[in-house]
N, C-alpha and C positions, 0 to 999 in steps of 0.2 A: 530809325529814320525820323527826324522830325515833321512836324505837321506842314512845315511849307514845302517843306523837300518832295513828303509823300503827293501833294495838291499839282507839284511839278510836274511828275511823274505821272499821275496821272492825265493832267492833260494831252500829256505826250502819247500815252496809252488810248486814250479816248480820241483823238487827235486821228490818227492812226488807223479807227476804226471806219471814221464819219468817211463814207462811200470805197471803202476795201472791200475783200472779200476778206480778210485776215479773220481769224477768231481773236476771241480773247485771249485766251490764253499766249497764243500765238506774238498779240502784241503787246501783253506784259514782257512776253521773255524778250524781244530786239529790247527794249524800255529799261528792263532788269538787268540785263546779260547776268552777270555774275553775282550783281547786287541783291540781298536779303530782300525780301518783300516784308512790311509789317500790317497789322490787322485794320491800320486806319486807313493805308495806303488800299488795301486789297475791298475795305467795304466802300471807299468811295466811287473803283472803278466798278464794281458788282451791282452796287445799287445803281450804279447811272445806268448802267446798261439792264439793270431790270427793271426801271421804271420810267422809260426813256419815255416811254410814248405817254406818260401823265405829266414826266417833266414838260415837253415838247409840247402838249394841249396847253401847260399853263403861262409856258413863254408867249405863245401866239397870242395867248388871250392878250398881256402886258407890251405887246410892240404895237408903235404908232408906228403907221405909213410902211411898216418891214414888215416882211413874210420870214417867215424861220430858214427859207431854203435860200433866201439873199442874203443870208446874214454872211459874213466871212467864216473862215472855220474857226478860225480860232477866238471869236467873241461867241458865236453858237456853243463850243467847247466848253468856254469858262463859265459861263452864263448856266448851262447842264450840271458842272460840278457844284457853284455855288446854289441854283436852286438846288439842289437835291440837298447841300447842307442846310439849306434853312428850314425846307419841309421837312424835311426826315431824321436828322443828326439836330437834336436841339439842346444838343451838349456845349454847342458851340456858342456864344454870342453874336448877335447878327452883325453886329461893326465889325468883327473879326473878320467872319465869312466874306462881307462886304470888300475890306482892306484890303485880304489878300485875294482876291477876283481883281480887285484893281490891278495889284501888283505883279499879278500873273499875267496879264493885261500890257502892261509895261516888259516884262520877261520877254513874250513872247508876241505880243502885239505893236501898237505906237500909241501915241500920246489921245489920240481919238476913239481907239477901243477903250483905252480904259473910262473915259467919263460916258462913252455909250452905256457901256456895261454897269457903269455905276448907276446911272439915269434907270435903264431897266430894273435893275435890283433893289434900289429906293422905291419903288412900288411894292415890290413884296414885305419889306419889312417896316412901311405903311398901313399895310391892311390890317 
């Protein structure tokens, strides 16, 4: 799977979660069905969901005028997986991580998530 693929996917996974009752597990597999899972894919949805509540402390801190629980789901979403690659996976480069939050952004959102999300994420990889 490649890395924009697995970033999909997990959104969808994470996606899925935000106010279910589903497990993880649970919504890899509707997200997977039959499809192989790879190890980038699997530590992006593992680490969001186990360090959700320091991601989530550090979003709040970086929104002007927004609270985390008004955000839409799916800029809340993107925003989760891209911070978590910039604090934790620093394998990545931040213009990377940045791009494709855009463009998942654009996938899955409209033309206003993605420069929201940009606007958020250019503070983190400012400090």
């Amino acid at each position: 799977m490649k890395r924009h693929d697995a970033r999909e996917k997990a959104v969808q996974v994470l996606f899925q979660l935000d106010n279910t009752d589903l497990t993880l597990q649970e919504a890899i597999s509707h997200v997977l069905e039959e499809e192989e899972s790879d190890a980038f894919f699997e530590k992006l949805v593992h680490g969001v969901t186990e360090n959700l509540e320091e991601i989530d402390e550090q979003l709040t801190k970086n929104l002007e005028n927004w609270s985390l629980g008004r955000l839409p789901k799916i800029e809340r979403t993107v925003l989760r997986i891209a911070l978590y690659e910039l604090q934790y996976m620093q394998d990545t480069p931040n213009r990377v991580v940045l791009n494709e939050a855009i463009e998942l952004c654009k996938t899955f959102g409209d033309e206003k998530s993605s420069k929201f999300v940009n606007g958020v994420l250019s503070k983190f990889t400012q400090q």
